[in-house]
Biopython code that builds the backbone (N, CA, C, O; Angstrom):
import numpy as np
from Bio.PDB.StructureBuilder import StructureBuilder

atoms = [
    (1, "UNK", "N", (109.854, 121.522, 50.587)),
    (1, "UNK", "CA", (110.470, 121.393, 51.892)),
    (1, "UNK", "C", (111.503, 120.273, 51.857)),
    (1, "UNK", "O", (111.422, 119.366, 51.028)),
    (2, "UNK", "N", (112.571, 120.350, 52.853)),
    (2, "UNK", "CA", (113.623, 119.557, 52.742)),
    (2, "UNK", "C", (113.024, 118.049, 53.415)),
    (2, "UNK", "O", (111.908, 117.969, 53.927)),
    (3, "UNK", "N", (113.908, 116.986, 53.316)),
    (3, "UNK", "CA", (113.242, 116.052, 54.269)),
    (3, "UNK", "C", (113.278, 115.919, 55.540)),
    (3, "UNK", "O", (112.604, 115.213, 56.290)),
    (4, "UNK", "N", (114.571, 117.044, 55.845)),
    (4, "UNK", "CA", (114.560, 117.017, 57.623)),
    (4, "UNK", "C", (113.364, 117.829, 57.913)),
    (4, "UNK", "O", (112.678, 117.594, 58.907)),
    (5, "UNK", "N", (113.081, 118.796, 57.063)),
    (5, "UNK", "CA", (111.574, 119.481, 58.176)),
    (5, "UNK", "C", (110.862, 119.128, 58.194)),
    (5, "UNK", "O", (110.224, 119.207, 59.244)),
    (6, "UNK", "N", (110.144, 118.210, 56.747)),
    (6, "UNK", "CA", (109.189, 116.984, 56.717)),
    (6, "UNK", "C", (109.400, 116.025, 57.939)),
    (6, "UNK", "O", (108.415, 115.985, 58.676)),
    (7, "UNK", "N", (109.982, 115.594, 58.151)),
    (7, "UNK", "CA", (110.233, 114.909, 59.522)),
    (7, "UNK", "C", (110.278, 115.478, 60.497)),
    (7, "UNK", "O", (109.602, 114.923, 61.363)),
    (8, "UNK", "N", (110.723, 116.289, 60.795)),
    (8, "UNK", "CA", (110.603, 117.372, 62.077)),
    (8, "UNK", "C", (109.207, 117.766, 62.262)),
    (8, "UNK", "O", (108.683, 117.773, 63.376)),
    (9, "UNK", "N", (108.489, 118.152, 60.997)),
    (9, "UNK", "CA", (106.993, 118.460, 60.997)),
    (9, "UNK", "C", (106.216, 117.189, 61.557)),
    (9, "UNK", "O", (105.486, 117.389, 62.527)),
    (10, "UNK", "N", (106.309, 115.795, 60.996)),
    (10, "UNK", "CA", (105.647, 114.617, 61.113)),
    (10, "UNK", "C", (105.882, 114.440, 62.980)),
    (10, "UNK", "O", (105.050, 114.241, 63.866)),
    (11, "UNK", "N", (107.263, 114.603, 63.029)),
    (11, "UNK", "CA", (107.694, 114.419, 64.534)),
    (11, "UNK", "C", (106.673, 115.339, 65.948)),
    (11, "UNK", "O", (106.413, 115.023, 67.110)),
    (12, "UNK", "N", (106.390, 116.348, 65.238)),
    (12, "UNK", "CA", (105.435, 117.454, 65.880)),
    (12, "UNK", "C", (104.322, 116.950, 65.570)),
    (12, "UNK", "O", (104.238, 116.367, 66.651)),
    (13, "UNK", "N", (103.269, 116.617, 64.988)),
    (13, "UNK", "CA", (102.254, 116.259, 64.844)),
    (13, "UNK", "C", (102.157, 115.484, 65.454)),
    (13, "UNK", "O", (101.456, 115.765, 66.426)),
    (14, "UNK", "N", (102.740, 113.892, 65.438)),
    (14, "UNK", "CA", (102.648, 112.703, 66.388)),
    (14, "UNK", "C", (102.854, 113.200, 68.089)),
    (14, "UNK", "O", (102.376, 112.660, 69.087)),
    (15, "UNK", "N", (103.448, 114.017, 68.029)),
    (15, "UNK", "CA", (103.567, 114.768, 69.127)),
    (15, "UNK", "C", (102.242, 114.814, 69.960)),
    (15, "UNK", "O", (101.701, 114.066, 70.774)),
    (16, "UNK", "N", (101.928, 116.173, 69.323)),
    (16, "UNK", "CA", (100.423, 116.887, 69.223)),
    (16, "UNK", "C", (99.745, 116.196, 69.591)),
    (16, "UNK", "O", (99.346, 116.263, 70.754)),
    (17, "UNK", "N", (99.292, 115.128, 68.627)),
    (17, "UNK", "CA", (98.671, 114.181, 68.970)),
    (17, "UNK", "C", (98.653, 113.399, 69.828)),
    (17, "UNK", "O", (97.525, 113.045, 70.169)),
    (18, "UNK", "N", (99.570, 112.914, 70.399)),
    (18, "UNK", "CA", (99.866, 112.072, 71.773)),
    (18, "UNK", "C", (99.412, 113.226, 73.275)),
    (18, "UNK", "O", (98.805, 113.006, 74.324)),
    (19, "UNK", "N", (99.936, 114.219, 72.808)),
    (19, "UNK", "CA", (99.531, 115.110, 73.905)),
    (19, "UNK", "C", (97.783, 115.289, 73.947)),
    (19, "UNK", "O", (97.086, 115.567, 74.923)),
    (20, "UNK", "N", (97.394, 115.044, 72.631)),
    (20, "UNK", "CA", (96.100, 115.174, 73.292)),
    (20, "UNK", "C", (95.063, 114.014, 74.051)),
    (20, "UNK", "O", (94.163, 114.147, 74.881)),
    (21, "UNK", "N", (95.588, 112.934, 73.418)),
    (21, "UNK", "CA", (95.399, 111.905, 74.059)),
    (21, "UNK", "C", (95.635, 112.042, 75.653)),
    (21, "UNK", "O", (94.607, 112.040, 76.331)),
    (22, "UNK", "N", (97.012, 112.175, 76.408)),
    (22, "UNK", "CA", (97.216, 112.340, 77.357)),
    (22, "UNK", "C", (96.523, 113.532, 77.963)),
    (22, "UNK", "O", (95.839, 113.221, 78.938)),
    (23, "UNK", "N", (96.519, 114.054, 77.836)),
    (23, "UNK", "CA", (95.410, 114.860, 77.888)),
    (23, "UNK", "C", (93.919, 114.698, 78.361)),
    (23, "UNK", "O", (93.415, 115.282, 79.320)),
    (24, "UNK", "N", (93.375, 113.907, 77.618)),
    (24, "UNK", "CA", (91.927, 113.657, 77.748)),
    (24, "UNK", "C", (91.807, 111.760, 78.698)),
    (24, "UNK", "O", (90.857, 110.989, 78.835)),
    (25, "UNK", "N", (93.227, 111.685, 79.129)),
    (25, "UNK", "CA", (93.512, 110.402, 79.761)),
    (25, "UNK", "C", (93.349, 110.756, 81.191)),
    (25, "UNK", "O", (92.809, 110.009, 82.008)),
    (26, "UNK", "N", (93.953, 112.208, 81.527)),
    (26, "UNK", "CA", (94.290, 112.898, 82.884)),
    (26, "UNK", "C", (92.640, 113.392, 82.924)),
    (26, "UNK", "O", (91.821, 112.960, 83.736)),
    (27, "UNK", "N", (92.427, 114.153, 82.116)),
    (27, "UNK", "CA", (91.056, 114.411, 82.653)),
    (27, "UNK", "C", (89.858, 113.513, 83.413)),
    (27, "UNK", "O", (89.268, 113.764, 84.464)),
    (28, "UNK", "N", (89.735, 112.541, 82.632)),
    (28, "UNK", "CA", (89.147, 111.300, 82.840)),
    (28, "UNK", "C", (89.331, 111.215, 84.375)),
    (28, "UNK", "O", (88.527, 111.350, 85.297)),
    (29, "UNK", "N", (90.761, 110.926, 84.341)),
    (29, "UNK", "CA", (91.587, 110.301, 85.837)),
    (29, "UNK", "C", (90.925, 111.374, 86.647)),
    (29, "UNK", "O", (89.980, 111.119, 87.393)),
    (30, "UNK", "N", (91.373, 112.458, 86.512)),
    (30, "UNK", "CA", (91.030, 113.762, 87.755)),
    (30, "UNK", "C", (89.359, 113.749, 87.698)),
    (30, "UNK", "O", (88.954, 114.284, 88.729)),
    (31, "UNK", "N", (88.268, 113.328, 86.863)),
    (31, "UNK", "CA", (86.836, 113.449, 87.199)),
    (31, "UNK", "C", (86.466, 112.370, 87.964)),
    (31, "UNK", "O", (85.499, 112.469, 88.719)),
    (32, "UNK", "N", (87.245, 111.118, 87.855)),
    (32, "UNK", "CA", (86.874, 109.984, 88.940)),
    (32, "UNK", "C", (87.263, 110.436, 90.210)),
    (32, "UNK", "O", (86.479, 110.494, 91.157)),
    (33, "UNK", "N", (88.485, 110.768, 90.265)),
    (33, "UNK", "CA", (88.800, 111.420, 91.863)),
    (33, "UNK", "C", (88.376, 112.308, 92.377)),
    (33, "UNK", "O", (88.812, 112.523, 93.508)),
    (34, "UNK", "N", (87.447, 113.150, 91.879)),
    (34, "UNK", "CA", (86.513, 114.532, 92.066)),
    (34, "UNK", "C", (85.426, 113.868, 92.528)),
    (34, "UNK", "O", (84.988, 113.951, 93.675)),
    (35, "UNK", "N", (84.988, 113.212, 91.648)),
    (35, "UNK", "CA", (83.476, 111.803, 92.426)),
    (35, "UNK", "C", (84.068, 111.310, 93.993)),
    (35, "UNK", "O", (83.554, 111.355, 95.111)),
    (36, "UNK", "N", (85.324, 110.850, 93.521)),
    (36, "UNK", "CA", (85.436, 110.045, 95.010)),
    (36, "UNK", "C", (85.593, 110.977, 96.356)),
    (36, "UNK", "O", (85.319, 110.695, 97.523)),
    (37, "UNK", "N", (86.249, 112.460, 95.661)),
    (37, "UNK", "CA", (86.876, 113.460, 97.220)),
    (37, "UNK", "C", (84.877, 114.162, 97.450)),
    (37, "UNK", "O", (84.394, 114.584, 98.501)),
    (38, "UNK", "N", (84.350, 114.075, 96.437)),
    (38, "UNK", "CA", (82.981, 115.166, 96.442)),
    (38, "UNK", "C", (82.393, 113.715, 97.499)),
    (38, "UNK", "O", (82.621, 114.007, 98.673)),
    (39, "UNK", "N", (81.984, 112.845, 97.428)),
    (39, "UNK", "CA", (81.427, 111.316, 98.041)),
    (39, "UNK", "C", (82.187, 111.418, 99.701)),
    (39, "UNK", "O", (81.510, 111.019, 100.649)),
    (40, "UNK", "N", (83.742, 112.024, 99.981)),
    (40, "UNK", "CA", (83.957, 111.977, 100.313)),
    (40, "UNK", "C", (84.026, 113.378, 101.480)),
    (40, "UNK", "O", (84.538, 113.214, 102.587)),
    (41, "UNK", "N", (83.724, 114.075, 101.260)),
    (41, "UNK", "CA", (83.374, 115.541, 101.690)),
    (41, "UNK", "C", (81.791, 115.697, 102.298)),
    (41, "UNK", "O", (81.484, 116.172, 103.391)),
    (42, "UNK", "N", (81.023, 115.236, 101.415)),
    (42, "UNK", "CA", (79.905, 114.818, 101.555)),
    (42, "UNK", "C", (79.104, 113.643, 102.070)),
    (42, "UNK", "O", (77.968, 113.301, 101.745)),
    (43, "UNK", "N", (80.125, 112.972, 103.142)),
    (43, "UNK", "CA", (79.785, 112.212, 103.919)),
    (43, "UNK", "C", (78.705, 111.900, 104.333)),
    (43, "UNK", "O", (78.431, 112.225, 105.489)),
    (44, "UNK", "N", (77.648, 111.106, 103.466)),
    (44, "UNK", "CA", (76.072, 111.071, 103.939)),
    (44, "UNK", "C", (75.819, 109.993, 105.038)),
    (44, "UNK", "O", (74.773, 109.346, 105.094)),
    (45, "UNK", "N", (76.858, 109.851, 105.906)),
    (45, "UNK", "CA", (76.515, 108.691, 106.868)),
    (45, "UNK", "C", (77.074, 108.189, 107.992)),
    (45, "UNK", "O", (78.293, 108.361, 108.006)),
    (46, "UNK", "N", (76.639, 107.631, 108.942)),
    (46, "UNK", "CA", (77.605, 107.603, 110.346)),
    (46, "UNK", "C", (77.491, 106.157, 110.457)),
    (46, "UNK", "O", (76.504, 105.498, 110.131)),
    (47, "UNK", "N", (78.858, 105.607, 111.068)),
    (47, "UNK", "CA", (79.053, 104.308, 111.435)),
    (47, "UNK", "C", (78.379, 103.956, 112.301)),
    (47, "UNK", "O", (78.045, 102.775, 112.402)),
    (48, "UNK", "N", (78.104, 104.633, 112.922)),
    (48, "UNK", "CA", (77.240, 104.273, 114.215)),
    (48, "UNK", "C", (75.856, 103.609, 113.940)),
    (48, "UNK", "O", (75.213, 102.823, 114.637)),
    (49, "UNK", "N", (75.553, 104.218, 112.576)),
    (49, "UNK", "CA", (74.034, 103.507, 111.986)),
    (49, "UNK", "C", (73.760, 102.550, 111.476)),
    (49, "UNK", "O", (72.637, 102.332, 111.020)),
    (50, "UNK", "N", (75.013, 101.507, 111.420)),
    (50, "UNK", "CA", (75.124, 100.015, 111.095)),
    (50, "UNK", "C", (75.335, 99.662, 112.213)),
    (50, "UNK", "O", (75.761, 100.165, 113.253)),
    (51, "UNK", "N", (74.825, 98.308, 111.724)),
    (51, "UNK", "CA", (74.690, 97.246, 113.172)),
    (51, "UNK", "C", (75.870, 96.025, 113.136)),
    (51, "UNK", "O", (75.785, 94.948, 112.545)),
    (52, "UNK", "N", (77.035, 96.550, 113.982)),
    (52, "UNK", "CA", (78.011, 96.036, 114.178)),
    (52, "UNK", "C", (78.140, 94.699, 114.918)),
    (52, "UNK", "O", (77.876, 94.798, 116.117)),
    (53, "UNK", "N", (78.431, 93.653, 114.558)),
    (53, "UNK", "CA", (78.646, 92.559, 115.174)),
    (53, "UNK", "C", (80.042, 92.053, 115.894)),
    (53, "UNK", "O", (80.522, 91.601, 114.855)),
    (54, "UNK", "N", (80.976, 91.806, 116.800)),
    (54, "UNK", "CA", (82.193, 91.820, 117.061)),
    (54, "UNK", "C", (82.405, 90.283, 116.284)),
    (54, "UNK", "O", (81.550, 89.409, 116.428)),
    (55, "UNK", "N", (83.500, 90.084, 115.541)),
    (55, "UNK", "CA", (83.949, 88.879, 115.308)),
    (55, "UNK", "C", (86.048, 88.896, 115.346)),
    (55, "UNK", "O", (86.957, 89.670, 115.644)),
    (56, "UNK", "N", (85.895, 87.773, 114.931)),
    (56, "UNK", "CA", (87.609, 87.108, 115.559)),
    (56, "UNK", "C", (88.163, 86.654, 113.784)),
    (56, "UNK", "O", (87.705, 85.894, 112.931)),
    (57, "UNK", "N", (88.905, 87.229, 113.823)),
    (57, "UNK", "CA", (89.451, 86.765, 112.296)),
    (57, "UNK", "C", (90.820, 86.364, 112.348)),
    (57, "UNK", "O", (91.339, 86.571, 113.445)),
    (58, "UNK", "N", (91.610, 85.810, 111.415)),
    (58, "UNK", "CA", (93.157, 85.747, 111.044)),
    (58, "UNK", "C", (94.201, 86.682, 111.584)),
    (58, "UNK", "O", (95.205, 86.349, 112.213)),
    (59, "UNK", "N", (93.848, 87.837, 111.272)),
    (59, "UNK", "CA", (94.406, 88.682, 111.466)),
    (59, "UNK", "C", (93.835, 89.741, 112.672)),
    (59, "UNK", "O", (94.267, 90.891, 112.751)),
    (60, "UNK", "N", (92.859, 89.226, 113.553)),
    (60, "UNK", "CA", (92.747, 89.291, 114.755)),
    (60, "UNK", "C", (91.252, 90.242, 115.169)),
    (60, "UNK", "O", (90.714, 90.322, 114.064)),
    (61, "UNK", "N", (90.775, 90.626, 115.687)),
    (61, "UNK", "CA", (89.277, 91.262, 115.981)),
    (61, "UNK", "C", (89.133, 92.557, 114.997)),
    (61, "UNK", "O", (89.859, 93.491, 114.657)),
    (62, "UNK", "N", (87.838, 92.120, 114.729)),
    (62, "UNK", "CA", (87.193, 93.320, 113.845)),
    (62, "UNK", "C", (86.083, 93.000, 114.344)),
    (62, "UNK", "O", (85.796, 92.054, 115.078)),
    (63, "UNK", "N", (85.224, 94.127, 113.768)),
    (63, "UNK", "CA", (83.460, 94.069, 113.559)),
    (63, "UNK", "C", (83.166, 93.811, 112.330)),
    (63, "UNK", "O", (84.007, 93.701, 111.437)),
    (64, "UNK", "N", (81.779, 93.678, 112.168)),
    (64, "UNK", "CA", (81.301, 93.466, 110.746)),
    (64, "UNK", "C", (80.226, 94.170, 110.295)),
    (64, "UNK", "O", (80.511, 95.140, 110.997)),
    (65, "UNK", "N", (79.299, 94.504, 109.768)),
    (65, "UNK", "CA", (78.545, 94.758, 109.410)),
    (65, "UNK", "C", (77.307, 94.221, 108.000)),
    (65, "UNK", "O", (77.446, 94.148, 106.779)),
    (66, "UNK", "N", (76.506, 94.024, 108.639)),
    (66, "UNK", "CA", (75.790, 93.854, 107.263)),
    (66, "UNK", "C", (74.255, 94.147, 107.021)),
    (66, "UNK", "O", (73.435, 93.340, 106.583)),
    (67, "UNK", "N", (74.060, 95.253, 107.334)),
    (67, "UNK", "CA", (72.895, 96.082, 107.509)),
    (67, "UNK", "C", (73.059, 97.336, 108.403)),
    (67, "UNK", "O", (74.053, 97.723, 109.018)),
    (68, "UNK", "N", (71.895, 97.832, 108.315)),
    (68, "UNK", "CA", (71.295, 99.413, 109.081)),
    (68, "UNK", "C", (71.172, 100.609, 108.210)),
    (68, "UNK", "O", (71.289, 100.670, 106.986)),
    (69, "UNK", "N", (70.869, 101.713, 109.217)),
    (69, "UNK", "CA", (70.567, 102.841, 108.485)),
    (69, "UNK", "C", (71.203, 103.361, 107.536)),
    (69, "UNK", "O", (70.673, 103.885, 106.556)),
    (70, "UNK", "N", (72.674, 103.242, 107.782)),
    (70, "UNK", "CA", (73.347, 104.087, 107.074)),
    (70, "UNK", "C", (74.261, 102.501, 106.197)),
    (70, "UNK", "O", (75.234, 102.726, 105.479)),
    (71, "UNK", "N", (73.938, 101.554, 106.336)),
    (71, "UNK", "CA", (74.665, 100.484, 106.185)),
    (71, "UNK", "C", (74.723, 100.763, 104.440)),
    (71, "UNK", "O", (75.885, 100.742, 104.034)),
    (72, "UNK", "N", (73.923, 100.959, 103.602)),
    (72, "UNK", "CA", (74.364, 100.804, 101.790)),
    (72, "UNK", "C", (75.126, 102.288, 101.265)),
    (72, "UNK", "O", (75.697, 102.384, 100.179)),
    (73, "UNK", "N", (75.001, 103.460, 102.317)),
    (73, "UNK", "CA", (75.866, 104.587, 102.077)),
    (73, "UNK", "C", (77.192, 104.399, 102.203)),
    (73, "UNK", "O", (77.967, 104.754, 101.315)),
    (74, "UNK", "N", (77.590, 103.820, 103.321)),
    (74, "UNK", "CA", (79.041, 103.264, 103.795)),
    (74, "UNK", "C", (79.076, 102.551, 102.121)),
    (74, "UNK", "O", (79.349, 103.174, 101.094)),
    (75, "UNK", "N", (78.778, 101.342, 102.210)),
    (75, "UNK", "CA", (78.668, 100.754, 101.416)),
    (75, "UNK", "C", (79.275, 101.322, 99.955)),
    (75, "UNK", "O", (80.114, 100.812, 99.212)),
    (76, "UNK", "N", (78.602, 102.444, 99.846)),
    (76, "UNK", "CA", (78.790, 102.699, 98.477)),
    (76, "UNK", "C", (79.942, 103.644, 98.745)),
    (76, "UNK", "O", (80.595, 103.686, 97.702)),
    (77, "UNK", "N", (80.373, 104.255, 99.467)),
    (77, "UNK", "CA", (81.797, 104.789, 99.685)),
    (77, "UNK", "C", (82.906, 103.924, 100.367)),
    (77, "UNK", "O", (83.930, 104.541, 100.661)),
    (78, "UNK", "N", (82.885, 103.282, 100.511)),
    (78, "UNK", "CA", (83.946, 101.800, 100.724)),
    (78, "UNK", "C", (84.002, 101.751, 99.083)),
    (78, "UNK", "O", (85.080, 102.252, 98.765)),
    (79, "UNK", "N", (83.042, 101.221, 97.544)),
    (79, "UNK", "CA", (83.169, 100.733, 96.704)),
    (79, "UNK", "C", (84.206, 102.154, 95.949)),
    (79, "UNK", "O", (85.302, 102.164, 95.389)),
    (80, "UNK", "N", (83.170, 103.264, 96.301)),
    (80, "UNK", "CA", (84.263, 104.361, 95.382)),
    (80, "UNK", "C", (85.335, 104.866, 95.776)),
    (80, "UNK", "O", (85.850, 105.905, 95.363)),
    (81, "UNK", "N", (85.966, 103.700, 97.114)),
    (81, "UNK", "CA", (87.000, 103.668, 97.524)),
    (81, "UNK", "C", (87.977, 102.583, 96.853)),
    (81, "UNK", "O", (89.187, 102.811, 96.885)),
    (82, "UNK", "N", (87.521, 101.473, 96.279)),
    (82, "UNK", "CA", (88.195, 100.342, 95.805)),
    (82, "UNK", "C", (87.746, 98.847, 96.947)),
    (82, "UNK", "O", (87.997, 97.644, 96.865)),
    (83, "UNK", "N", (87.266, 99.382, 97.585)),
    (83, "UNK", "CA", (86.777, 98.450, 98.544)),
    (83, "UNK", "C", (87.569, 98.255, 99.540)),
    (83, "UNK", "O", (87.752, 97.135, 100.017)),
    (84, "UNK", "N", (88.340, 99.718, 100.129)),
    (84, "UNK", "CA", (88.804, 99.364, 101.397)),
    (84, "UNK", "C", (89.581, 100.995, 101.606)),
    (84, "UNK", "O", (90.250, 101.470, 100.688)),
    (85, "UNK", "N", (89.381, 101.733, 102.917)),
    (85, "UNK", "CA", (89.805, 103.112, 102.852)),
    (85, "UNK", "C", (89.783, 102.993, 104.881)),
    (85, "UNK", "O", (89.427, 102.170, 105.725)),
    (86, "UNK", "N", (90.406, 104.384, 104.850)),
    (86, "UNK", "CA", (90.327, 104.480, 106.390)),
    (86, "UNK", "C", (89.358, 106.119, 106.364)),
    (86, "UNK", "O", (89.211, 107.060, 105.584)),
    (87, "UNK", "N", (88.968, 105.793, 107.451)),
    (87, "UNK", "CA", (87.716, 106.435, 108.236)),
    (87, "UNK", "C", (87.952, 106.948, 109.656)),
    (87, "UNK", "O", (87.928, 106.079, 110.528)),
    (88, "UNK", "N", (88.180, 108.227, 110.047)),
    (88, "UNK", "CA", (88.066, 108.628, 111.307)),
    (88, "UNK", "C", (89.355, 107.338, 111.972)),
    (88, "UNK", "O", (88.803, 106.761, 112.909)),
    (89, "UNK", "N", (90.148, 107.029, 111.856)),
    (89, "UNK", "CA", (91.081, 105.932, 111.900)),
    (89, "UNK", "C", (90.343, 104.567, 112.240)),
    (89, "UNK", "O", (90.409, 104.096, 113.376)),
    (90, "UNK", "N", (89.689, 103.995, 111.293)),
    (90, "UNK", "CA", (89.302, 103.266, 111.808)),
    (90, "UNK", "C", (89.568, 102.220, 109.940)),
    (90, "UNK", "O", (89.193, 102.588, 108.827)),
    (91, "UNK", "N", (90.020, 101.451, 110.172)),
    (91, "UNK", "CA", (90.164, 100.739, 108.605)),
    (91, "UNK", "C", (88.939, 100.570, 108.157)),
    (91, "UNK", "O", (88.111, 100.560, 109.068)),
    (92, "UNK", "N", (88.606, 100.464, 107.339)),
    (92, "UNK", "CA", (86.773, 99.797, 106.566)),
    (92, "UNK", "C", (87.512, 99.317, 105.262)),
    (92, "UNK", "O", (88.505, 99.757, 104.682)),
    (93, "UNK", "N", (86.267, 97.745, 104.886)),
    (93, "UNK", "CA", (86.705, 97.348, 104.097)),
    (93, "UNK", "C", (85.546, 96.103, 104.022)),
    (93, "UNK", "O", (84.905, 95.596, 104.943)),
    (94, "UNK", "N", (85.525, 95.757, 102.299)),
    (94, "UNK", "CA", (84.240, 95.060, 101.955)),
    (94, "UNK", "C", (84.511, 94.256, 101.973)),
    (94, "UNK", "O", (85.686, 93.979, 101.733)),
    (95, "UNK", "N", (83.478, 93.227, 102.311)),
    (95, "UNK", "CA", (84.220, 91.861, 102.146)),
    (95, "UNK", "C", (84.013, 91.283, 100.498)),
    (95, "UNK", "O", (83.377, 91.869, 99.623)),
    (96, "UNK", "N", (84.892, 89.694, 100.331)),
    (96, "UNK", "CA", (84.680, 89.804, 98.544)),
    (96, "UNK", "C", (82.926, 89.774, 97.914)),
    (96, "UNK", "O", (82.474, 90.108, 96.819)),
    (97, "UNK", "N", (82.235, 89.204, 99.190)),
    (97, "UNK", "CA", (80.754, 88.682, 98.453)),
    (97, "UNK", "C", (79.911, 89.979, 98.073)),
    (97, "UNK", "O", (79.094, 89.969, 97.152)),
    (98, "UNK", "N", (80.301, 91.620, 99.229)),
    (98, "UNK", "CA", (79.922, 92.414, 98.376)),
    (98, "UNK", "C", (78.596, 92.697, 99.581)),
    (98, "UNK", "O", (77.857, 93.682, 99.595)),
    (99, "UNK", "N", (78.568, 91.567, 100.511)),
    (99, "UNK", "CA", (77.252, 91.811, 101.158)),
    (99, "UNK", "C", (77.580, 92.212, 103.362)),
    (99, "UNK", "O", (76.840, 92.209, 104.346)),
    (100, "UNK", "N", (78.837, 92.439, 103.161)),
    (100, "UNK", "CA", (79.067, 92.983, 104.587)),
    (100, "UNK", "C", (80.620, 93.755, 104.401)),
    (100, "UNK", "O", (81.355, 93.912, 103.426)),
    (101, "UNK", "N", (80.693, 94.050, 105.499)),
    (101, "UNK", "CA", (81.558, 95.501, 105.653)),
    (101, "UNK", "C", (82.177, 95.269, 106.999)),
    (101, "UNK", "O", (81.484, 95.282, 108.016)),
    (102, "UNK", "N", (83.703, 95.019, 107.025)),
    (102, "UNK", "CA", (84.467, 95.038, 108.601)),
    (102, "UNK", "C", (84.910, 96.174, 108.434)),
    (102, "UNK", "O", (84.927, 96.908, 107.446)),
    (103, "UNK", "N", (85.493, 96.362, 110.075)),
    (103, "UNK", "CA", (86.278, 97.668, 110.698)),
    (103, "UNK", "C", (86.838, 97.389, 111.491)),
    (103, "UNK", "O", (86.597, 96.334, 112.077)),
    (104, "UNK", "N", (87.967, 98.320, 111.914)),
    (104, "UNK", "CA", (88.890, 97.638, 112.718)),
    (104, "UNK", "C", (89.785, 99.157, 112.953)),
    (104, "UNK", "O", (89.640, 100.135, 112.220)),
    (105, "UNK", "N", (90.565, 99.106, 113.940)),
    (105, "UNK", "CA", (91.504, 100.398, 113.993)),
    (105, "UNK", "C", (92.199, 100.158, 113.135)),
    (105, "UNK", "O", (92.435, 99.060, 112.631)),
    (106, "UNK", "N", (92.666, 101.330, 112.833)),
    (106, "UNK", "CA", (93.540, 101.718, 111.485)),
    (106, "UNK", "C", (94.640, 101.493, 112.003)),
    (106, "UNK", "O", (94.480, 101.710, 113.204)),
    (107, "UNK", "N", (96.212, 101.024, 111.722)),
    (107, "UNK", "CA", (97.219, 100.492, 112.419)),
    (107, "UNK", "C", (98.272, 101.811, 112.202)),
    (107, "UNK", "O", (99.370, 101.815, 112.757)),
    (108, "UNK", "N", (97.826, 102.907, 111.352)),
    (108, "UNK", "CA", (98.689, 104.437, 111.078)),
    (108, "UNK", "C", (98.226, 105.050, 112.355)),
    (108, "UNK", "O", (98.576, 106.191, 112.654)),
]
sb = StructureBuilder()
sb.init_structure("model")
sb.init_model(0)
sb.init_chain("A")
sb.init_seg("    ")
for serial, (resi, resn, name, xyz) in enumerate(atoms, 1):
    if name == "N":
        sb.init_residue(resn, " ", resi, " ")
    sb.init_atom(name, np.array(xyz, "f"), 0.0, 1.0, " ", f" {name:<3s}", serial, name[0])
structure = sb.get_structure()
């Protein structure tokens, strides 16, 4: 073989190869977001079943939460949210310690 098809060949392989990588990069990506929309479809819980406290912050009134019925379900869909998503318009979001949960209207 000449050396341009040797190279043209090498050029395709590295190719190949990168594509499969990317490949198995997207998959990955699209099974985390399948967890988060399935978590999210499957809504095992109502706000109403935490026990909301009114408080005054920086950026102006929220509630809080840090317990109840449904208080570690939220919980765990706030986290496979990144720790902060909107809800029925209502913002939710963890606080950093990990052990309460504000809300507030969503400003969209």
């Amino acid at each position: 073989m000449s050396e341009e098809l040797d190279l043209i060949l090498a050029s395709l392989r590295d190719f190949a190869a990168g594509a499969l990588v990317l490949r198995e990069n997207i998959e990955k990506y699209l099974e985390q977001k399948a967890k988060v929309l399935d978590r999210v479809i499957s809504k095992s819980y109502d706000m109403k079943n935490c026990n909301w406290t009114p408080k005054h912050g920086t950026n102006g009134d929220f509630e809080m939460s840090k317990g109840g019925a449904d208080f570690e379900a939220l919980k765990a869909d706030v986290v496979a949210h990144g720790g902060k998503m909107v809800v029925d318009g209502t913002f939710v979001w963890l606080f950093p310690d990990g052990g309460a949960i504000g809300r507030k209207p969503s400003r969209k």
